[in-house]
Structure formats: structure tokens, C-alpha cells
ZAPAGU-557622 format. One line per 5 residues: number of its first residue (from 1); their letters; for each residue x, y, z of N, C-alpha, C. Coordinates in steps of 0.1 Angstrom, whole numbers, plus 5000, padded with zeros to 4 digits. Atoms other than C-alpha are relative to their C-alpha. Last residue first. Layout:
<sites>
NUM = a = X,Y,Z,X,Y,Z,X,Y,Z | ...
</sites>
This chain:
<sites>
252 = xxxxx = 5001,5009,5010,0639,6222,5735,5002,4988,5000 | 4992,5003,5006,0648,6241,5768,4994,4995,4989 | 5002,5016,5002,0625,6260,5795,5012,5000,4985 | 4990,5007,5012,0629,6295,5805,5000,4990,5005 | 4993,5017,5002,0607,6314,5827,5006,4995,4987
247 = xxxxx = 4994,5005,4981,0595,6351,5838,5005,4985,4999 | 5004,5016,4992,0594,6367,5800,5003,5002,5016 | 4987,5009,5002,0589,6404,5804,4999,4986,5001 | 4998,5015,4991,0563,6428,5802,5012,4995,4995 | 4985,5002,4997,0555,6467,5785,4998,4986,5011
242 = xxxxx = 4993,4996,5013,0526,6484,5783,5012,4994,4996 | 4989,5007,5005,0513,6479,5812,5002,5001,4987 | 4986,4987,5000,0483,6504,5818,5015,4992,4999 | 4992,4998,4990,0459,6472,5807,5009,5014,5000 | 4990,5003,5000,0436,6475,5779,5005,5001,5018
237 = xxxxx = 4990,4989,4996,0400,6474,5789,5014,4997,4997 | 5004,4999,4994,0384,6440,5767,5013,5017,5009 | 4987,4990,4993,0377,6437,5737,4998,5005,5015 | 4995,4985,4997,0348,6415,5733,5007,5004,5010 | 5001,4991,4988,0354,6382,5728,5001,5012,4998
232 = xxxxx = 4996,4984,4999,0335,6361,5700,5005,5010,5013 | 5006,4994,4995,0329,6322,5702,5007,5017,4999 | 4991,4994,4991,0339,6299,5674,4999,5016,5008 | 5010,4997,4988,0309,6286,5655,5009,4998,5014 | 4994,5010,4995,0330,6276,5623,4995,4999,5016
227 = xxxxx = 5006,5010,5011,0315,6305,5605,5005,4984,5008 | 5013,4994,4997,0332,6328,5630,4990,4988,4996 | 5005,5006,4987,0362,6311,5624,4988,5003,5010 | 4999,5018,4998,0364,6313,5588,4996,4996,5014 | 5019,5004,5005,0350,6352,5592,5002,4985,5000
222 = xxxxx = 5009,5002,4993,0379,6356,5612,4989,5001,5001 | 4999,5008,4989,0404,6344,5587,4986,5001,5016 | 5010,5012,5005,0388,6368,5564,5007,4985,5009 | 5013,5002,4998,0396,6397,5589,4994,4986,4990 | 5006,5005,4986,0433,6384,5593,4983,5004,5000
217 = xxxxx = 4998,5011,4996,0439,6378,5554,4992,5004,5016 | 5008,5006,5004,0425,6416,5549,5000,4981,5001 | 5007,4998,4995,0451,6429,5570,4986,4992,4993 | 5003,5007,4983,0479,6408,5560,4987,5008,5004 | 5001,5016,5002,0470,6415,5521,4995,4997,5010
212 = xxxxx = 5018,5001,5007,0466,6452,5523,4998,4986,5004 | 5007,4993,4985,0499,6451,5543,4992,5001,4999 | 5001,5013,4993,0515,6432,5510,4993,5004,5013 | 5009,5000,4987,0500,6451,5485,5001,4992,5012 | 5006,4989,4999,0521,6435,5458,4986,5005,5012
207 = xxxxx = 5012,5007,4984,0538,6400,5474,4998,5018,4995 | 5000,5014,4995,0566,6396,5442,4985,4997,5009 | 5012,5006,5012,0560,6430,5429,5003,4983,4999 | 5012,4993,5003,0573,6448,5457,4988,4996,4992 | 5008,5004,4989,0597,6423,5472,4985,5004,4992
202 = xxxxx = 5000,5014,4999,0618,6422,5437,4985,5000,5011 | 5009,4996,5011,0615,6465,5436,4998,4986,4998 | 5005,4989,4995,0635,6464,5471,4985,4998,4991 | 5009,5009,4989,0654,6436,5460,4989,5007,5007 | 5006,5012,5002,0665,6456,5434,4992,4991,5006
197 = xxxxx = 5013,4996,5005,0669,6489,5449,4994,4988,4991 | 5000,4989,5009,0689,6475,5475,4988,5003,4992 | 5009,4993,5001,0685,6451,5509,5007,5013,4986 | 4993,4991,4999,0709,6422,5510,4987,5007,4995 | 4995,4991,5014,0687,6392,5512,5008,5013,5002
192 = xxxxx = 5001,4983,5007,0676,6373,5541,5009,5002,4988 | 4985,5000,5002,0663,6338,5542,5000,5018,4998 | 5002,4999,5016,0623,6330,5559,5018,5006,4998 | 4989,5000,5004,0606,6326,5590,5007,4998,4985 | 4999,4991,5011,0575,6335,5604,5015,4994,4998
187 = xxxxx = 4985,4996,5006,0556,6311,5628,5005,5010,4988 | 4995,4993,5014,0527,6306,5645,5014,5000,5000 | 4984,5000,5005,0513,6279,5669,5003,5015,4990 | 5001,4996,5016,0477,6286,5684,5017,4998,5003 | 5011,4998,5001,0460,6263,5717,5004,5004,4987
182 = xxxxx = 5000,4994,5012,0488,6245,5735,4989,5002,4988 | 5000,5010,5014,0471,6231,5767,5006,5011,4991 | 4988,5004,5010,0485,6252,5797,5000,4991,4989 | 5002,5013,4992,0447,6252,5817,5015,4993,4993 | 5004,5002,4983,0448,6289,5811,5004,4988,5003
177 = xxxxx = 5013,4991,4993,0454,6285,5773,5005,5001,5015 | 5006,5010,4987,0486,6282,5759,4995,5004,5003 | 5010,4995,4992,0499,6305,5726,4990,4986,5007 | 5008,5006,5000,0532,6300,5705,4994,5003,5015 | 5005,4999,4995,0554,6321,5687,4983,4993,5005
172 = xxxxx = 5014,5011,4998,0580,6312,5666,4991,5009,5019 | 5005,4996,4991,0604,6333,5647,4990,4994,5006 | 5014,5008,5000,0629,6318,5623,4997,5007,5014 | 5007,4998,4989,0654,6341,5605,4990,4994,5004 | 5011,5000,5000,0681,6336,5579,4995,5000,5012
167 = xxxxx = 5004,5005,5015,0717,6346,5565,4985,4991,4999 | 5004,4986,5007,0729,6365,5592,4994,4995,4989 | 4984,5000,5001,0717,6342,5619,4999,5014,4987 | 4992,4989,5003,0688,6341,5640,5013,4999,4991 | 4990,5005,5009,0665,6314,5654,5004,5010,4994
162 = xxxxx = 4995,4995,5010,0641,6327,5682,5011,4990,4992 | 4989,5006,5004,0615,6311,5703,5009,5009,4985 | 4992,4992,5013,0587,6325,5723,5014,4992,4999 | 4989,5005,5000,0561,6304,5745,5009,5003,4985 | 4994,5007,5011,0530,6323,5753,5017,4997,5003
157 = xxxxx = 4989,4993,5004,0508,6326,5783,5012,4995,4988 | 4991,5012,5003,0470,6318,5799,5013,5003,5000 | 4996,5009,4990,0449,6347,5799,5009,4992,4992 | 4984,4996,4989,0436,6372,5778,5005,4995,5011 | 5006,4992,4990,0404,6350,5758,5020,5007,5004
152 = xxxxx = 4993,5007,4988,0411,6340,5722,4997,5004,5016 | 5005,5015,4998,0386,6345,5697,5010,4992,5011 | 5010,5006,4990,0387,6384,5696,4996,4987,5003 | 5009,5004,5010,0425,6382,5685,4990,4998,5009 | 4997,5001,5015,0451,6404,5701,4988,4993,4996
147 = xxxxx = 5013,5009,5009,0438,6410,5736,5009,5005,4987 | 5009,4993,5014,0474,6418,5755,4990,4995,4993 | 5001,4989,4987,0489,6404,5791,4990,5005,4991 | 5009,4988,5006,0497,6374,5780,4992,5004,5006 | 5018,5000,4997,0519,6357,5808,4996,5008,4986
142 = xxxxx = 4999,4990,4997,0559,6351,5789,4980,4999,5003 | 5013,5002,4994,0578,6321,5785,4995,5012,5005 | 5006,4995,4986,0606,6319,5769,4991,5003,5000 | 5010,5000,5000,0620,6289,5748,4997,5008,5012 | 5012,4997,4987,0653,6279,5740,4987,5005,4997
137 = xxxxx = 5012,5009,4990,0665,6258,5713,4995,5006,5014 | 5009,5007,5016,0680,6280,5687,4989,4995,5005 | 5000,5011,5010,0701,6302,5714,4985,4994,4998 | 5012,5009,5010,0694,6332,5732,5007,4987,4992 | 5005,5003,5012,0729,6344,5750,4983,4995,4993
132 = xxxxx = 4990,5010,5006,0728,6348,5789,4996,5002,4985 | 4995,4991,5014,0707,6379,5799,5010,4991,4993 | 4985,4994,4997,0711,6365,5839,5003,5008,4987 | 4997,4995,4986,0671,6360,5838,5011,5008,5003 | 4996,5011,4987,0670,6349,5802,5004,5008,5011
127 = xxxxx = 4987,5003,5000,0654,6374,5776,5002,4996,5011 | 4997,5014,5000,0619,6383,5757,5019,5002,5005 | 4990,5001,4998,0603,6418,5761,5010,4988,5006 | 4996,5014,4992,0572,6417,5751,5012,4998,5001 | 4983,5002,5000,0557,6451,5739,5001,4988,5010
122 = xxxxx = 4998,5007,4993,0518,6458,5734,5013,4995,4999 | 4987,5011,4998,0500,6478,5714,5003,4995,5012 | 4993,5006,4989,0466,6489,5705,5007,4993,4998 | 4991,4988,4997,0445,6504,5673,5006,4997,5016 | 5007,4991,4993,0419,6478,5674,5007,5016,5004
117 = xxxxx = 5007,4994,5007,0434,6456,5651,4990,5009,5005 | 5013,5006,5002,0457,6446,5674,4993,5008,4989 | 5007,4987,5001,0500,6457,5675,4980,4987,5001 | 5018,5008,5002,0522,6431,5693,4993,5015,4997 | 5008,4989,4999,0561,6447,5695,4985,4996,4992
112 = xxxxx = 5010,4996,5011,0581,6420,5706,4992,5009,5003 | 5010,4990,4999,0614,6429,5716,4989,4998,4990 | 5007,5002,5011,0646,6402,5719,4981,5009,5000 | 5012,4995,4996,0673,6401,5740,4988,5000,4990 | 5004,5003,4981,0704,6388,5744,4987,5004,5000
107 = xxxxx = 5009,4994,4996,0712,6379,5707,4998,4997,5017 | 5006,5013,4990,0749,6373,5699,4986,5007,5004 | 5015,5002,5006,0766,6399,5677,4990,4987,5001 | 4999,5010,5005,0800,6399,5694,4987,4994,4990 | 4989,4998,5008,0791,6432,5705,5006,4987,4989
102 = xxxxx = 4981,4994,4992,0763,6423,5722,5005,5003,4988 | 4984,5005,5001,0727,6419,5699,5007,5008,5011 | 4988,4992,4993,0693,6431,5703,5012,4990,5000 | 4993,5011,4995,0664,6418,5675,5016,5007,5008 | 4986,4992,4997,0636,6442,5678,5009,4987,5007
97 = xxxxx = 4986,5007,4988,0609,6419,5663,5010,5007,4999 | 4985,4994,5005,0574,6437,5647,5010,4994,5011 | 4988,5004,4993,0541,6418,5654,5011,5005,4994 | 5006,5007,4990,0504,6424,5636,5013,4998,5013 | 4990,5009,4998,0522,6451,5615,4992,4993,5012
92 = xxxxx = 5007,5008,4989,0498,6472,5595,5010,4990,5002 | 4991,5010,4991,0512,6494,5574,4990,4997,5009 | 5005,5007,4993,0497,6519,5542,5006,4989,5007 | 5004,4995,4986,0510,6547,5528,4999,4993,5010 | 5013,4989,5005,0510,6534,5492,4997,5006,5016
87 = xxxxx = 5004,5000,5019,0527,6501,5508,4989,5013,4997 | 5009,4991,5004,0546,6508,5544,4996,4998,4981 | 4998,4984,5004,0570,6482,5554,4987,5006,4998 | 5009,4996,5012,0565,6452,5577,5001,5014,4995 | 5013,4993,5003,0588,6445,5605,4997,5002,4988
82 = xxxxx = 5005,5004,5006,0622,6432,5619,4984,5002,4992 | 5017,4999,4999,0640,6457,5637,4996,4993,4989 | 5006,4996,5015,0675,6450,5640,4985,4999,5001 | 5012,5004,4998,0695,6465,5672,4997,4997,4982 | 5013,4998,5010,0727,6462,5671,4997,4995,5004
77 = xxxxx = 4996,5000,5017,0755,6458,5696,4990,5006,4995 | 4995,4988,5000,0754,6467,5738,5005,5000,4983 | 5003,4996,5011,0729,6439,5748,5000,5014,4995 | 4995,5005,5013,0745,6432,5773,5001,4997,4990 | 4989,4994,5013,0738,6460,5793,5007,4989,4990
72 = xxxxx = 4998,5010,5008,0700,6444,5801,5015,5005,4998 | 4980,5000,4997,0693,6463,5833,5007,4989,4987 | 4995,5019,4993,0658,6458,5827,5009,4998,5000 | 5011,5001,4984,0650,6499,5830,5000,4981,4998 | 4993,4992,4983,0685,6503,5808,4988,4997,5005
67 = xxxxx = 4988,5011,4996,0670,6476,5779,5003,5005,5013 | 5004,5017,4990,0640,6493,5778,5009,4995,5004 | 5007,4996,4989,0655,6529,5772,4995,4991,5010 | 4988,4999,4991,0681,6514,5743,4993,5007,5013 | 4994,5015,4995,0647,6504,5724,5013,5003,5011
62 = xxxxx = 5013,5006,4997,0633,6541,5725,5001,4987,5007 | 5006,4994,4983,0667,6552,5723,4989,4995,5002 | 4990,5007,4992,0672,6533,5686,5000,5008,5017 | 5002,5013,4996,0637,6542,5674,5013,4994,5011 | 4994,5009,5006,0640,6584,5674,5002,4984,5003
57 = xxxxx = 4988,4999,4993,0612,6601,5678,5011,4992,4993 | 4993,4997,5007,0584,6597,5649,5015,5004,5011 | 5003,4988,5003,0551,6598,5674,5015,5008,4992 | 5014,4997,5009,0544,6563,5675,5003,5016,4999 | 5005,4995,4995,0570,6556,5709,4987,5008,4994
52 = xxxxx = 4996,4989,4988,0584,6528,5693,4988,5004,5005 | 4990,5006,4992,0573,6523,5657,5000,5005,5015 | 5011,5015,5002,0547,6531,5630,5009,4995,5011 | 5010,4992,4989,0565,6572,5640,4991,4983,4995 | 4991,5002,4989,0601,6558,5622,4980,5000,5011
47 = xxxxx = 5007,4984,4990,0581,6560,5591,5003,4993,5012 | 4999,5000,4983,0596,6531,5564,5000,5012,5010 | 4998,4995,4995,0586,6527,5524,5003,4997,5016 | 5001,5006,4985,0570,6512,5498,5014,5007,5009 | 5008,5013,5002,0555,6531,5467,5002,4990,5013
42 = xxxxx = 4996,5012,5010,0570,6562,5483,4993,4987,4995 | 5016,5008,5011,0558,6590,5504,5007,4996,4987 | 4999,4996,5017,0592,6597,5525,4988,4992,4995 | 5011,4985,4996,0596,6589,5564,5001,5007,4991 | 5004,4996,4984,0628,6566,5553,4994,5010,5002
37 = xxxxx = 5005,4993,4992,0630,6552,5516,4993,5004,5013 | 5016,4997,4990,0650,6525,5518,4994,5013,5004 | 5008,4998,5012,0681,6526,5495,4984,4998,5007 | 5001,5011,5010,0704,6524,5533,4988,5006,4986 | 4989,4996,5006,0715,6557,5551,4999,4986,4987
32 = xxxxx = 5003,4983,5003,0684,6558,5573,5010,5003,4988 | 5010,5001,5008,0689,6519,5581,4994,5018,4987 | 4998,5000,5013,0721,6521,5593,4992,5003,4990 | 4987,4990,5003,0727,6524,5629,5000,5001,4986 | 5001,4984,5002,0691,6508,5632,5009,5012,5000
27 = xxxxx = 4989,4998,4987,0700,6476,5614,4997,5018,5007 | 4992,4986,5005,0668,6472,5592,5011,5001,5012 | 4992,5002,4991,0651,6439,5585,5015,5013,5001 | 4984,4994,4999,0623,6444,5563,5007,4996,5011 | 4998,4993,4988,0600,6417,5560,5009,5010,4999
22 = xxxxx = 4984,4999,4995,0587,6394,5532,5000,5008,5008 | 4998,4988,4993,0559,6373,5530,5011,5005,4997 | 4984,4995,5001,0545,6341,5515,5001,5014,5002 | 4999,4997,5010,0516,6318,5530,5010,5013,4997 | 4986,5000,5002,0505,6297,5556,4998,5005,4985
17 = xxxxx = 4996,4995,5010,0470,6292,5572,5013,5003,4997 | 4985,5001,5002,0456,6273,5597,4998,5009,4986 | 5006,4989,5012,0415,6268,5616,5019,5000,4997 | 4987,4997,5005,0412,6236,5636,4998,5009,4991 | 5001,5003,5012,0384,6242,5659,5012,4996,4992
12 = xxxxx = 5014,5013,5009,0379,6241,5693,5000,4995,4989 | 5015,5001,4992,0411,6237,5693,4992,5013,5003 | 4999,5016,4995,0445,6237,5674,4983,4995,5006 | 5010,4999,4989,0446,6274,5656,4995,4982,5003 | 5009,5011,4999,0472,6272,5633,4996,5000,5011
7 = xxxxx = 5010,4999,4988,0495,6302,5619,4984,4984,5000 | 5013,5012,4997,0518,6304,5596,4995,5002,5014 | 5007,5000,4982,0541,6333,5581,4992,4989,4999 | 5013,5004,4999,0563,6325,5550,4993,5002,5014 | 5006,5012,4994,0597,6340,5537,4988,4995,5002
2 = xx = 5012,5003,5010,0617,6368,5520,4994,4986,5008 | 5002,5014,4997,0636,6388,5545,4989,4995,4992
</sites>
């Protein structure tokens, strides 16, 4: 997926940024059998163990485990993991999306997997009460539960929205304080591509270093807002949760 991430920080300060990305997008009945080298030292690459359960199991059970403890069986098609690859070894994925389909290839479900720069994750498990379809214009609603960035506090709760087809992806994730003002927007969205060794070697030296990039973008982003006399939280005990679910849906 070739596209743009954004992000805008609304108050105290305005702090924003936008700029060009791409993603893999790997079906996981397939991906191991696609021009992508899998758990192989390669210029860019994908290691089942940056995923999941982190210790190289296998991903599709991992995901088909959540689903059965939320009784999800409707989401009985593909899974596609959307995520950042490995450059020269190297991955850092602020957010990876397990996109779950039915048979009809309809999303019921939707798995984010929130990493921090503190070595900590965090899974959000986005889907309507009854498991009805996702469509374009909903919006679910989920408590944050995870410290991701020291300048936000852990409270309040974000409002997830997916767009999906086969031919592009918009991902939106937006973050309300406590007092439900809308506080940071982001977005990722962008057109997909058939994945070979061209497009493969296109990504590569289109957005070289790209997981170098995102990690160094987020610490010079938080020198901007440091400098901008935005207050610092220290990290705080993770939670034993590991794992949440939206609890509301609202409409567009």
C-alpha cells in the first residue's frame, strides 16, 4: 500500500505532520508463498515473531484465537495484516491493522495492534456489538487503555474508522481527552498495488529506510513538542490487559 500517514495534535498546541509511506498488506493464507521474503535477512523483509504472540508462532491462530474468545464467527474469510516491513533488520510499527473478513469478504472485525516506544503493546479489537458489517461511515469507540505518546495522559477514548476495498485503504484514528474534546486526529491511507519483485524494489527506494524514518520522525516530533512547552508523562505501569474492545458505535 503506497500512501501518507497524518497526524495533528489540536490542543495545547498545534503540532501536525503528513508524509509518504507504504505498508505491506499481506493475506495470511498467502503471504509465505508470495515474493516477500518471510523470516529471511533481506534488504526488506517480514518476521512472523514482530507480530502476534512476538515469539514467531504462527499469526493466523493468534488472530483466529481473539476472534473465538469474542465470539466473532463471522469473521470466517481473510485476515490481512497491514504493517510495516523490516529494513536491514530493522521494524518499528507504531500500529499494525488485522483486517478480518467473512466469506463474502466484508470486514467484521478489525485488530489494532498499538506498539510504544517503550517496548509495549497493546491490541484493540474494533467491531459492532452483533458483528454486523464495518462500513465507511462508522465509528467505534474504544476507552484507551495503553500509554503510547508521553504527552498524552491514559484516559479519555479513541474513535476508529475503517475504509477498505481491494483497491485502497483509509484508516483513521482519533484520540478524546477525558472531558471528550477531540485532542489528536491521524490518518493512514493510501492505494494498493499487487505485491511483486518490482513493487517490492519500487517501495524500497521510493521511502528508503522507511522504519528508520518513522522512528526518528516520532522522536523529532517530540522534541517539537517539548520545545513548544508541552508537558511530559512519565510512563506509566502497563496494565495486565492486553487486549480490549470497542463498547460503542456511533454513525458519520
Amino acid at each position: 500500500m503506497f500512501g501518507r500517514v497524518m497526524h495533528k495534535r489540536l490542543f495545547p498546541k498545534v503540532n501536525a505532520f503528513n508524509y509518504g509511506i507504504y505498508y505491506l498488506a499481506l493475506p495470511l493464507s498467502k503471504y509465505k508463498n508470495s515474493s516477500l521474503p518471510v523470516n529471511k535477512r533481506a534488504l526488506l523483509s517480514f518476521h512472523d515473531a514482530d507480530h502476534g504472540a512476538r515469539d514467531g508462532s504462527e499469526l493466523e491462530s493468534w488472530v483466529r484465537n481473539i476472534l473465538e474468545k469474542a465470539k466473532i464467527q463471522e469473521a470466517d474469510g481473510e485476515i490481512v495484516l497491514i504493517s510495516m516491513p523490516r529494513i536491514l533488520g530493522y521494524v518499528f510499527n507504531p500500529v499494525s491493522f488485522w483486517l478480518c473478513h467473512d466469506k463474502q469478504g466484508q470486514v467484521r472485525a478489525v485488530l489494532c495492534e498499538v506498539n510504544n516506544t517503550f517496548g509495549q503493546t497493546h491490541t484493540y479489537l474494533c467491531a459492532h456489538p452483533d458483528h454486523k458489517p464495518i462500513k465507511s461511515d462508522d465509528i467505534l469507540k474504544g476507552e484507551k487503555l495503553f500509554h503510547v505518546s508521553p504527552f498524552l495522559p491514559r484516559e479519555g477514548h479513541y474513535e476508529f474508522r475503517f475504509d477498505v476495498t481491494n483497491t485502497r485503504c483509509g484508516l483513521w484514528i482519533n484520540y478524546h481527552a477525558a472531558n471528550g474534546q477531540k485532542q489528536l486526529v491521524t490518518a493512514l491511507s493510501g492505494q494498493m498495488a499487487a505485491m511483486n519483485k518490482n513493487t517490492l524494489r519500487k517501495a524500497f527506494w521510493t521511502y528508503p529506510l522507511v522504519t528508520v524514518k518513522a522512528i526518528t520522525l516520532i522522536h523529532w516530533q517530540a522534541l517539537k513538542i517539548i520545545l513548544k512547552g508541552i508537558k511530559y508523562i512519565p510512563k506509566p505501569k502497563q496494565r495486565a490487559k492486553k487486549i480490549s474492545t470497542t463498547h460503542n458505535v456511533t454513525n458519520l
